[in-house]
MARMI-795756 format. One line per 8 residues: number of its first residue (from 1); their letters; for each residue x, y, z of C-alpha. Coordinates in nm, 3 decimals, decimal comma. Each point is the difference from the previous one (the first is absolute). Layout:
MARMI-795756
NUM = A = X/Y/Z  ...
This chain:
MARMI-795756
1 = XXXXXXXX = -0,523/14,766/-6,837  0,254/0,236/0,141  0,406/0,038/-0,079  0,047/-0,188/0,289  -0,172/-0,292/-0,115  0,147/-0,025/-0,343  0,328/0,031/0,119  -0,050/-0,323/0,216
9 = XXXXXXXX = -0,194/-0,195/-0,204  0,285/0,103/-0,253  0,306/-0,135/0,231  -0,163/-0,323/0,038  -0,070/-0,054/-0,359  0,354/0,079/-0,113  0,078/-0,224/0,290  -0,205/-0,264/-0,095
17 = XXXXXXXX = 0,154/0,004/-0,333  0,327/-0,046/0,166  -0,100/-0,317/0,147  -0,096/-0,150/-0,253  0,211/0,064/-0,282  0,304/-0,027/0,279  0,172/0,259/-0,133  0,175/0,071/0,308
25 = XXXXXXXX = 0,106/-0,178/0,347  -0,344/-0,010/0,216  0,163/0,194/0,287  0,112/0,278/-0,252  -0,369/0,037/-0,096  -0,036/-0,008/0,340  0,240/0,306/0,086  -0,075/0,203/-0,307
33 = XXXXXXXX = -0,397/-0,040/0,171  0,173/0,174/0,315  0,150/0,311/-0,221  -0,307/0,042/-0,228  -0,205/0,011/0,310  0,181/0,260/0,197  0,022/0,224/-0,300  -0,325/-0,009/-0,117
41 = XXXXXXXX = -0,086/0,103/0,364  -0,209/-0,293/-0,023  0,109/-0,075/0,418  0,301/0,187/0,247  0,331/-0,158/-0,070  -0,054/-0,133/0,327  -0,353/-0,181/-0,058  0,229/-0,137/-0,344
49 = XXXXXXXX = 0,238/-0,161/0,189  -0,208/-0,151/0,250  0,022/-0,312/-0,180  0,331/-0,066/0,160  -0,154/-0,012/0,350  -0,314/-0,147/-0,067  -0,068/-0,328/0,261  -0,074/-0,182/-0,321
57 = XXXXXXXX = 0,368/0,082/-0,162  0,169/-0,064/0,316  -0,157/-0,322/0,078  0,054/-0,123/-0,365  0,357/0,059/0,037  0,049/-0,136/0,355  -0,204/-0,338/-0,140  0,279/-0,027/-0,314
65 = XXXXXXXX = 0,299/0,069/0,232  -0,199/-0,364/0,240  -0,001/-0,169/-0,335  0,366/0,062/-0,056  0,075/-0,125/0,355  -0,205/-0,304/-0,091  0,153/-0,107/-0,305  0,379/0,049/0,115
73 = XXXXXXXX = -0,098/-0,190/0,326  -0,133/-0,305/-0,180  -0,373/0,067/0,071  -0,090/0,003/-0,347  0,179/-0,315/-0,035  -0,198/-0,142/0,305  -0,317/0,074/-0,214  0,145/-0,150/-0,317
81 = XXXXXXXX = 0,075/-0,281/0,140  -0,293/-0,135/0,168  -0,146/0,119/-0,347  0,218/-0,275/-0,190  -0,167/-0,241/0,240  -0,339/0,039/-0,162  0,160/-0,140/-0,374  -0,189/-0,377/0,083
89 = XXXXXXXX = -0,305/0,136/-0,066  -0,215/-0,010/-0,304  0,008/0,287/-0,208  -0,419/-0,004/0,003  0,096/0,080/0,376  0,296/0,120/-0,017  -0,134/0,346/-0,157  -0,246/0,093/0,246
97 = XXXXXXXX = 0,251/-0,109/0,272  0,285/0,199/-0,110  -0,259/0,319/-0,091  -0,118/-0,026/0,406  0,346/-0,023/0,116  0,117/0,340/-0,272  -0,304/0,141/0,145  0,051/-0,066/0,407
105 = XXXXXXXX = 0,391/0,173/-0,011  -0,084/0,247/-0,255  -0,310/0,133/0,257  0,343/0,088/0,227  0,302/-0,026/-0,251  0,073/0,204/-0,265  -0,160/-0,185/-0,322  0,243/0,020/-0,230
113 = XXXXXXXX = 0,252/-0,127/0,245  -0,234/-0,283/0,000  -0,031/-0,014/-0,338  0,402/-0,052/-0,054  -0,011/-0,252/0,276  -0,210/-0,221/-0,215  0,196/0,112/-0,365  0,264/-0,101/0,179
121 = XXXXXXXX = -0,136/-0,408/0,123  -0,304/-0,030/-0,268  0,280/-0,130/-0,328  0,243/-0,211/0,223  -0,341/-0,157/0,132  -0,169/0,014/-0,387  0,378/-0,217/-0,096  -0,055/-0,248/0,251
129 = XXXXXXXX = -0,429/-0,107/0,037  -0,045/0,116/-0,397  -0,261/0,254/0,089  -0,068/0,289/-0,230  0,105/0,339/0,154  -0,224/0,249/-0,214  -0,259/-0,214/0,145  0,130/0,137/0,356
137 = XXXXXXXX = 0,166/0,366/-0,009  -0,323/0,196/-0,106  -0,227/-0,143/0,267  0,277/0,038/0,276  0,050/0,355/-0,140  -0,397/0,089/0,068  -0,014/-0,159/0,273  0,297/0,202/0,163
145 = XXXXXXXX = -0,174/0,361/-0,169  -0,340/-0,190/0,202  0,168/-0,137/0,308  0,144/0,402/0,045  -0,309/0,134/-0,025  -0,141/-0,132/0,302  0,213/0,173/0,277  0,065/0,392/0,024
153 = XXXXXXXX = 0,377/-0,103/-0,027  -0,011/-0,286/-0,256  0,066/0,262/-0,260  0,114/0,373/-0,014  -0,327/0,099/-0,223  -0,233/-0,133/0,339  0,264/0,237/0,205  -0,003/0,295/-0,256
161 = XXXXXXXX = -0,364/0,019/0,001  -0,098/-0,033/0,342  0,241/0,327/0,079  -0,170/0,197/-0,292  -0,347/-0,065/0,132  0,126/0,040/0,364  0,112/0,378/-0,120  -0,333/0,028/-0,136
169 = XXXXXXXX = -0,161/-0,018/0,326  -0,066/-0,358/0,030  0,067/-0,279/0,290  0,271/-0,234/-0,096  -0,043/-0,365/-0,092  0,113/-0,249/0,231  0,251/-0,271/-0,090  -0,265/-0,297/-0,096
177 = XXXXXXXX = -0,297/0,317/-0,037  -0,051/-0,164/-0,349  0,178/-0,346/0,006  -0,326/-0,164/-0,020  -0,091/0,151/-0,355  0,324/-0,075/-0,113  0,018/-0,362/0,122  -0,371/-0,023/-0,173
185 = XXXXXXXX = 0,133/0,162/-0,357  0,342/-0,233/0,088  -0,230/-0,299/0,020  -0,136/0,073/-0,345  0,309/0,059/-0,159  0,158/-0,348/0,085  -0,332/-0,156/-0,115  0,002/0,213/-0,283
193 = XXXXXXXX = 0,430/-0,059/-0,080  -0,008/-0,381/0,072  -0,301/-0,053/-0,242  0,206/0,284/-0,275  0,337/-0,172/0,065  -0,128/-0,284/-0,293  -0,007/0,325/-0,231  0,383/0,104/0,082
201 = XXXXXXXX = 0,287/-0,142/-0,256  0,139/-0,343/0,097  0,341/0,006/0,108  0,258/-0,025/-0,276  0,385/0,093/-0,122  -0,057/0,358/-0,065  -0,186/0,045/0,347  0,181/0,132/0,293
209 = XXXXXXXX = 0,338/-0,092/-0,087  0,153/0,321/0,229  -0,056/-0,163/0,300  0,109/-0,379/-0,100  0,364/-0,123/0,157  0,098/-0,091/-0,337  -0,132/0,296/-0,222  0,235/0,123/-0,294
217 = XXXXXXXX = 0,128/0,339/-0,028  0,159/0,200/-0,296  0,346/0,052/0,031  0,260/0,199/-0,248  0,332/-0,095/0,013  0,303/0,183/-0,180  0,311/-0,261/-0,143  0,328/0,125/0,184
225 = XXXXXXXX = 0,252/0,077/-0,197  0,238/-0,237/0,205  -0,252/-0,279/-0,037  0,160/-0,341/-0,139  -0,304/-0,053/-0,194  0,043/0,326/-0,230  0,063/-0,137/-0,328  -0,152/-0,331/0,113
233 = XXXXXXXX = -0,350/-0,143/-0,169  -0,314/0,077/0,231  -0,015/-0,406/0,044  0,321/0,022/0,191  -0,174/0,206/0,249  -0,054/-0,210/0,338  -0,403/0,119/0,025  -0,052/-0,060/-0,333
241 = XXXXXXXX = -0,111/-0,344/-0,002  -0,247/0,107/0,340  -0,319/-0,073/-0,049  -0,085/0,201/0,302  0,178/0,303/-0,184  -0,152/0,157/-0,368  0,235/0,244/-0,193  -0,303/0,243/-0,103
249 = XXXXXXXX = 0,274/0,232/-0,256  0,352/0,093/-0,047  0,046/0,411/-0,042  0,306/0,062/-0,167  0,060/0,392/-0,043  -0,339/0,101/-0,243  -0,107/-0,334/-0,077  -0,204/-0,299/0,108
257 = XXXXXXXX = -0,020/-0,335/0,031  -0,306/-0,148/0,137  0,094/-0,388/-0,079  0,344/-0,020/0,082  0,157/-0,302/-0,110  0,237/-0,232/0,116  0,324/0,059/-0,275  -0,051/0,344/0,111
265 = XXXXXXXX = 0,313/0,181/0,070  -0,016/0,199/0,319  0,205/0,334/0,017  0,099/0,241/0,290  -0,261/0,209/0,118  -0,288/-0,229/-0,207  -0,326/0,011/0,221  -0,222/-0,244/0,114
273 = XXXXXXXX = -0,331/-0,005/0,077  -0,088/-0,336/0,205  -0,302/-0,140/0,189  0,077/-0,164/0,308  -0,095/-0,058/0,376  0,245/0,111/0,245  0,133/-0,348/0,058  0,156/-0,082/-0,288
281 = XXXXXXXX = 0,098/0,391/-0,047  0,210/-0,007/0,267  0,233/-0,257/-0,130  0,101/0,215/-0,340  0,348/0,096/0,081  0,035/0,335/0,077  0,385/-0,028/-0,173  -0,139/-0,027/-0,363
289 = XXXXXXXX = -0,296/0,197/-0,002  -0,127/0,322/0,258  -0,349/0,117/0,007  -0,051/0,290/-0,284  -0,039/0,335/0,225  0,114/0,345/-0,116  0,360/-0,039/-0,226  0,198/0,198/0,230
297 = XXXXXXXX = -0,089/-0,306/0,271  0,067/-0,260/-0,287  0,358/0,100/-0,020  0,069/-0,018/0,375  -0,075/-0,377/-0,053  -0,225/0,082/0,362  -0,370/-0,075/0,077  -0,003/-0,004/0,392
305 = XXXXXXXX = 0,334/0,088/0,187  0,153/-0,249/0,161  -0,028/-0,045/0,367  -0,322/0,081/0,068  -0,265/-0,231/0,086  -0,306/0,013/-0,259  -0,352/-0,149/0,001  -0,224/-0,080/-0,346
313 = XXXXXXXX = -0,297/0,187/0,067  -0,355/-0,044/-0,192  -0,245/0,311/-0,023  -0,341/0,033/-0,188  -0,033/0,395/-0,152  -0,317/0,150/0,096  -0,146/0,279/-0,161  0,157/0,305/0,096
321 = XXXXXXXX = 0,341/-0,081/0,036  0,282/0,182/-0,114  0,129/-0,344/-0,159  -0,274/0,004/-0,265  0,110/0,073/-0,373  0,396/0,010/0,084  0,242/-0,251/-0,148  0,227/-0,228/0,226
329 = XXXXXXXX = 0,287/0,242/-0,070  -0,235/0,264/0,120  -0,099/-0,157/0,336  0,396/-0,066/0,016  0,059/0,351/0,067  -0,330/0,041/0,207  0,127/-0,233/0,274  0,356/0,090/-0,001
337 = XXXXXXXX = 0,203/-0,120/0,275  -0,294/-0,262/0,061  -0,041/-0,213/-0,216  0,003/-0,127/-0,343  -0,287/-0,094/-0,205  0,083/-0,341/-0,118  -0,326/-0,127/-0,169  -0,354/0,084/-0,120
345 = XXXXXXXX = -0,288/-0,260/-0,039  -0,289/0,136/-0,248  -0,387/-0,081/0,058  0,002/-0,134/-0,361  0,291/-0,221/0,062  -0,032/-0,383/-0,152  0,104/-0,294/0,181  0,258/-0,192/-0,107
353 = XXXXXXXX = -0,189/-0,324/-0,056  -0,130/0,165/-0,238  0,117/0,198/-0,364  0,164/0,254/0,133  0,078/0,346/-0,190  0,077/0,349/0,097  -0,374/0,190/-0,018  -0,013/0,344/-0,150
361 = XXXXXXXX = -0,058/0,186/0,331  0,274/-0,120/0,193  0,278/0,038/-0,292  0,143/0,357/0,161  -0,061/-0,202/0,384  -0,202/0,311/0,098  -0,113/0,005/0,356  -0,355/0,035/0,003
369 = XXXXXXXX = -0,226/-0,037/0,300  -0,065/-0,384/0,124  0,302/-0,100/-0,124  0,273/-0,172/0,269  0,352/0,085/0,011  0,256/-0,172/0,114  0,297/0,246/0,253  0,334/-0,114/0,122
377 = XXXXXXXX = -0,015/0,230/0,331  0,277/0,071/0,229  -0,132/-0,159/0,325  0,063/0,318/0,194  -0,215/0,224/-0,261  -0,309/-0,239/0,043  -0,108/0,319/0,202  0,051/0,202/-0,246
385 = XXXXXXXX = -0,193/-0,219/-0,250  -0,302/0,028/0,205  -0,028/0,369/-0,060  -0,142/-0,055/-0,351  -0,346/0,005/-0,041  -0,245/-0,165/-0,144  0,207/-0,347/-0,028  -0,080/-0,296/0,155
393 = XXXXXXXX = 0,301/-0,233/0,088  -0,113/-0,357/-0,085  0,302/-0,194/0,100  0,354/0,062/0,163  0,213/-0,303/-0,058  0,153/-0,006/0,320  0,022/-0,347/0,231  0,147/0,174/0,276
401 = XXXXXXXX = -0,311/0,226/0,123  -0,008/-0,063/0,405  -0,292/0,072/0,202  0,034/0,170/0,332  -0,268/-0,256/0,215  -0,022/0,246/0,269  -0,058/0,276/-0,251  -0,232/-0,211/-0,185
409 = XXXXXXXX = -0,260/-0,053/0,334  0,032/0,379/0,095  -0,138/0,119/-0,363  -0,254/-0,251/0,019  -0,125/0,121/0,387  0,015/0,363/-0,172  -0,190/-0,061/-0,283  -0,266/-0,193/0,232
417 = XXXXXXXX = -0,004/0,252/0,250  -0,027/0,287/-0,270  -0,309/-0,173/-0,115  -0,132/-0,099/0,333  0,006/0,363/0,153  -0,146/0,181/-0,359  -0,285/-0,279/0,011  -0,124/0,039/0,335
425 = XXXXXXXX = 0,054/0,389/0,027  0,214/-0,001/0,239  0,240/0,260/-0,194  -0,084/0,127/-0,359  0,167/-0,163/-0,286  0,228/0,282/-0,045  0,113/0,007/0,342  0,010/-0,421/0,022
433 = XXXXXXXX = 0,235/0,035/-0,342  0,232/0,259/0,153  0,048/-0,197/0,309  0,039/-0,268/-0,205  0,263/0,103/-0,218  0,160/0,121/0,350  0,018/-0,365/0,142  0,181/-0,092/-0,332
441 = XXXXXXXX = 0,248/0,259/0,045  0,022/-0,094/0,384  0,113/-0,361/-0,085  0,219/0,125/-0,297  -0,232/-0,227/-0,262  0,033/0,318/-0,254  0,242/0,280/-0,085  -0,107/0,350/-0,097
449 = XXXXXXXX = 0,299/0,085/-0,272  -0,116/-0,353/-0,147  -0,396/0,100/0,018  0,070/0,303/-0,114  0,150/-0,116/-0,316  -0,306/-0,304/-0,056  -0,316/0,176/0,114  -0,213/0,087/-0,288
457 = XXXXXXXX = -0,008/0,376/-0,031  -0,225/0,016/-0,312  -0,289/-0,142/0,219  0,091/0,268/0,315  0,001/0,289/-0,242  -0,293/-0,091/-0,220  -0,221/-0,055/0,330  0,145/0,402/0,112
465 = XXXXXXXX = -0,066/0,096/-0,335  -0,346/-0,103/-0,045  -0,144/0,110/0,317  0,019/0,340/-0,029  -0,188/-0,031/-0,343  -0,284/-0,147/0,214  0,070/0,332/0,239  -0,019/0,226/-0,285
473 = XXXXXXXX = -0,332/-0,156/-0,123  -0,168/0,090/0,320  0,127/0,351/0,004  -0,129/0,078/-0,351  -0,289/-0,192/0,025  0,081/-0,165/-0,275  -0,156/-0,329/0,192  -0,350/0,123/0,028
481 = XXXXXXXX = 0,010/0,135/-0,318  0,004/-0,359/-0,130  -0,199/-0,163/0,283  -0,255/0,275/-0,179  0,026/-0,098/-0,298  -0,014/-0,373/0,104  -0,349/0,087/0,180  -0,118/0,151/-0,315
489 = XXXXXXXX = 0,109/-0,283/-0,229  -0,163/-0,274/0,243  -0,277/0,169/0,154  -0,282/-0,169/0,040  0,193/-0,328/0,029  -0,006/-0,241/0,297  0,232/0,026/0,247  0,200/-0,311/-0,083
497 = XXXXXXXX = 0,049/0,101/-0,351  0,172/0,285/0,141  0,239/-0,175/0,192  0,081/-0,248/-0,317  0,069/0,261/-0,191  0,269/0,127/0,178  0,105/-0,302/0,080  0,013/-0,071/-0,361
505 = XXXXXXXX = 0,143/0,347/-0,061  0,297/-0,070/0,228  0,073/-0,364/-0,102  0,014/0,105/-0,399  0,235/0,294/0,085  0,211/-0,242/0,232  0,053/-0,216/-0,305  0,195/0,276/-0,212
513 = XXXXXXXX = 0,168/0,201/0,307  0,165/-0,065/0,322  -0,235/-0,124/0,274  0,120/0,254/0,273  -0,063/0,299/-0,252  -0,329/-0,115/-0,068  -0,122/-0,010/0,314  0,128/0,316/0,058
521 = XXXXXXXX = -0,200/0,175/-0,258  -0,258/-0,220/0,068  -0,058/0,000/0,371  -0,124/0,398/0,051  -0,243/-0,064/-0,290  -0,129/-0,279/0,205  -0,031/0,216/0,333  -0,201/0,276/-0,184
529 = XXXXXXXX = -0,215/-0,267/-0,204  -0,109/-0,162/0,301  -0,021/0,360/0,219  -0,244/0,100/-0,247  -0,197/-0,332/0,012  -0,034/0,019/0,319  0,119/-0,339/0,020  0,296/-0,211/0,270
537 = XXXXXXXX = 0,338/0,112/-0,148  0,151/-0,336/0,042  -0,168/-0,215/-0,248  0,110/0,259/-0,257  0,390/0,036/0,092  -0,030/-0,370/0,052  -0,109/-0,036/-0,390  0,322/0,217/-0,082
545 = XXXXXXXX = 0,270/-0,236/0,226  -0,172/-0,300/-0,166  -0,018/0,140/-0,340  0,350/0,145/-0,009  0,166/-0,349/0,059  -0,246/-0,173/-0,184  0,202/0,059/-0,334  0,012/-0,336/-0,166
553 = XXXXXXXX = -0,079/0,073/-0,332  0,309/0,135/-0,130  0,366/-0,083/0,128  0,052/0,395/0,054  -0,215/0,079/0,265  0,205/-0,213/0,311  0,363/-0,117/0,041  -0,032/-0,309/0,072
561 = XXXXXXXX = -0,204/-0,057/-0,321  0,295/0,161/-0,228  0,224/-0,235/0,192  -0,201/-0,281/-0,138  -0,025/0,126/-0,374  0,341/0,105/0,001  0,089/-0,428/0,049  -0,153/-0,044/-0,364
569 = XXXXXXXX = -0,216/-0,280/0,116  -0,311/0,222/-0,093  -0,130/0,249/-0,304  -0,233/0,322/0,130  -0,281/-0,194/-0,126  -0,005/-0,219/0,321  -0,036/0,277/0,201  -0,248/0,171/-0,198
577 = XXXXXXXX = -0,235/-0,323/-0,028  0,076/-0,177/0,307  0,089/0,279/0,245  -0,304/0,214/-0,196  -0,237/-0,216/0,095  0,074/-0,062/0,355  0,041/0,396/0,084  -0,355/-0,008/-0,138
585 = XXXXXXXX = -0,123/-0,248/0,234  0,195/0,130/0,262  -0,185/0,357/-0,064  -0,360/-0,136/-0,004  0,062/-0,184/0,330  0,239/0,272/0,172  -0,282/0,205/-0,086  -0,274/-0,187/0,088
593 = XXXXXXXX = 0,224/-0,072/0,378  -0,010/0,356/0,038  -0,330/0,104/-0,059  -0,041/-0,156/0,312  0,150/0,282/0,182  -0,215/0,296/-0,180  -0,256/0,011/0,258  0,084/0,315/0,206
């Protein structure tokens, strides 16, 4: 093993570590891939950077800017709608219905747009048939990661990996090249999901409460000094006697009180911790007590200045955002001039039906990722507030949202024709998603300064970061060195074994790191192990597209799974049971569907 290939294998092991611990933004590991590359000499600054102007990068982006266009022009909402229509049936049907439907837009729509649409409809349906929602979410999250697998622009890992093998010499895939697999694998995993579904938690209090219309935030409130109720007992307080409203603890300088009672005597500057929805929040007047921000904003007797028009806005914290592990005060000063952080709901919140008490983890109201916050945003920010990533906003509660009909049809006709041309070959997906994006810009359905403030950069630079790594592999060899190795280690073995074993390979790595930088890394070692077989190259680099979304078995290894996990309605041990065993039956049969194509 030369220099060349130690220093390679060594960036992607510190990388790997990255990943996974999360030390560090994914598009910083990303960048910091870039650097070590050009100064290990590993490419030419130019082959480094060619990430930025790879077809797959470009047509990523120009698909996220479409999905923008869609959801501002009420396309989304078309979709969630005729969604809400499917509620009369039985939940025995209902969960291989709604997995076919996640699976059909997710094969054309990003999937965890799809994903939100249904976070978004699943509890307000759940309130109103009495269906369990755990029972739900997982299976429509598999069935989106299934449903995306089946067209070369359901997902950006199908697009990443047909432009690494299509730099490695080989013909492209078409758009439905390998639908038929994936429909076959889909097929099995709805079986598979409906049948599992009866193993999923039933539906209670503590499940999915950031997405109900009612659900109760955590709100600290500071007594004004001016406040007729200074000197008063607590019972005198108007939302004392609420049962919709539980005092959690009174702070008062150093100490605590986590019972207050009702002779209490309140005093300027006491604060409250309460439990409440947003309701029955909004009628505490705002003369006796402010929200509790930084002290220099206590005395100005100001929240929000007056005169400008605000909007309550509900996000859920994904992993990786720069909300995680900051305080409200914190976040205060993060989105100056924005907004102000109003509320925070914990996973490990209790219902109020029930005994309620403040748990350990929440007592310091920590954000920590899958937890929903609750932002009063200046209406002309909302811009703005779309250039954080890795939140998902859940809810804007806002009545006057108006749809542009005309605006409406034209995204629609885009989005059909986008799909219609990249199908049938008529243009290449890259150049149907430019023109694309073009006809939304024609008919003014989406603004640049806006998309350039919501698109999701982390995904654009991780996709320009990891490529090169794949370029760098082929120039020091670095993937036939492990092909080699591979061939040693399985010689002798049937061909098929072969091709499960990196399919295997792929899928366990997918679990633990992202998806796109797996099949990076994975994808060359494919090429060479199938080169030096002397078998059909697109079985193999099939095996890595499948296996790299195929990571159900931990809530790491795809988005829209976090999303799920972060809702508290399930513990990892669902998806290591439930979501083991179906990426094992998934890998027998993907394998076994493949095979089929070994004969040169």
């Amino acid at each position: 093993m030369d220099l060349q290939i130690i220093l390679i294998f060594s960036i992607i092991g510190v990388s790997i570590v990255l990943f996974v611990t999360e030390i560090m933004p994914i598009d910083k590991i990303a960048f910091f891939i870039i650097v070590a590359l050009v100064l290990t000499g590993l490419t030419t600054p130019e082959e480094a950077i060619s990430g930025f102007a790879n077809p797959a990068t470009i047509t990523v982006l120009m698909l996220m800017i479409m999905a923008i266009g869609l959801e501002d022009n009420g396309v989304i909402q078309l979709f969630s709608d005729a969604i809400k229509r499917l509620s009369f049936l039985p939940l025995i049907i209902m969960v291989p219905v709604f997995m076919i439907v996640s699976a059909g837009i997710s094969s054309f729509i990003s999937t965890t747009a799809v994903v939100v649409i249904f976070l978004k409809i699943i509890a307000q349906l759940s309130k109103k048939y009495n269906f369990s929602v755990p029972k739900l979410l997982m299976p429509i999250s598999f069935a989106g990661i299934l449903g995306g697998s089946c067209t070369l622009m359901g997902t950006s890992t199908n697009l990443l990996v047909n432009s690494v093998a299509v730099d490695y010499g080989m013909e492209k895939f078409s758009f439905f090249e390998f639908s038929l697999y994936g429909l076959v694998l889909l097929g099995v995993g709805v079986v598979f999901m409906s049948i599992a579904s009866k193993w999923l938690p039933k539906g209670g209090e503590n499940t999915l409460r950031t997405y109900n219309e009612q659900s109760n935030f955590l709100f600290t409130l500071t007594v004004r000094a001016e406040s007729k109720y200074v000197g008063q007992a607590f019972s005198k307080v108007p939302f004392y006697e609420n049962p919709n409203i539980k005092v959690l603890k009174l702070i008062r300088g150093e100490n605590v009180n986590t019972a207050p009672g009702k002779n209490t005597t309140l005093r300027a500057e006491d604060q409250l911790v309460l439990m409440s929805d947003i309701q029955d929040f909004s009628l505490i007047s705002e003369d006796d007590f402010v929200l509790s921000l930084k002290n220099d904003e206590i005395k100005d007797n100001k929240v929000i200045e007056e005169n400008i028009a605000t909007t309550f806005v509900e996000v859920l914290v994904l992993p990786g955002s720069e909300f995680i592990d900051k305080t409200l005060q914190e976040l205060k000063v993060i989105l100056h001039k924005i907004g102000d952080p109003v509320g925070i709901q914990k996973k490990k919140m209790l219902n109020l039906k029930e005994k309620v008490y403040l748990p350990k983890a929440i007592k310091k109201l920590i954000v920590k990722a899958g937890d929903r916050l609750l932002i009063n945003v200046d209406k002309n920010q909302m811009e703005v507030f779309y250039e954080y990533n890795n939140i998902v906003v859940l809810r804007q509660h806002e009545d006057d949202y108006q749809v542009n009909r005309y605006k409406q049809v034209w995204c629609m006709m885009v989005l059909i024709a986008v799909i219609g041309l990249a199908a049938t070959s008529v243009l290449s997906i890259l150049a149907s998603t430019i023109a694309g994006v073009g006809a939304l810009l024609l008919a003014d359905c989406i603004n640049l300064n806006k998309i350039y403030k919501r698109v999701n950069w982390q995904i654009v630079f991780l996709l320009a970061g990891m490529i090169p790594l794949g370029v760098a592999m082929g120039n020091t060899g670095a993937d036939m060195w492990i092909s080699g190795k591979l061939l040693s280690l399985l010689s002798g073995q049937a061909p098929v074994i072969v091709l499960g074993s990196l399919f295997a390979m792929t899928m366990l790595m997918s679990g633990f790191i992202s998806n796109n930088a797996t099949a990076v890394i994975v994808t060359p070692i494919a090429i060479a192990l199938a080169t030096g077989l002397d078998l059909p190259l697109k079985p193999f680099v099939i095996a890595v597209m499948f296996g790299a979304n195929f990571s159900f078995f931990t809530p790491m290894g795809y988005q829209t799974n976090t999303l799920i996990y972060g809702t508290g309605a399930y513990k990892f041990k669902h998806f290591l049971i439930v979501g083991g065993m179906l990426s094992i039956i998934l890998l027998i049969v993907g394998t076994l569907l493949l095979s089929t194509l070994l004969t040169p």
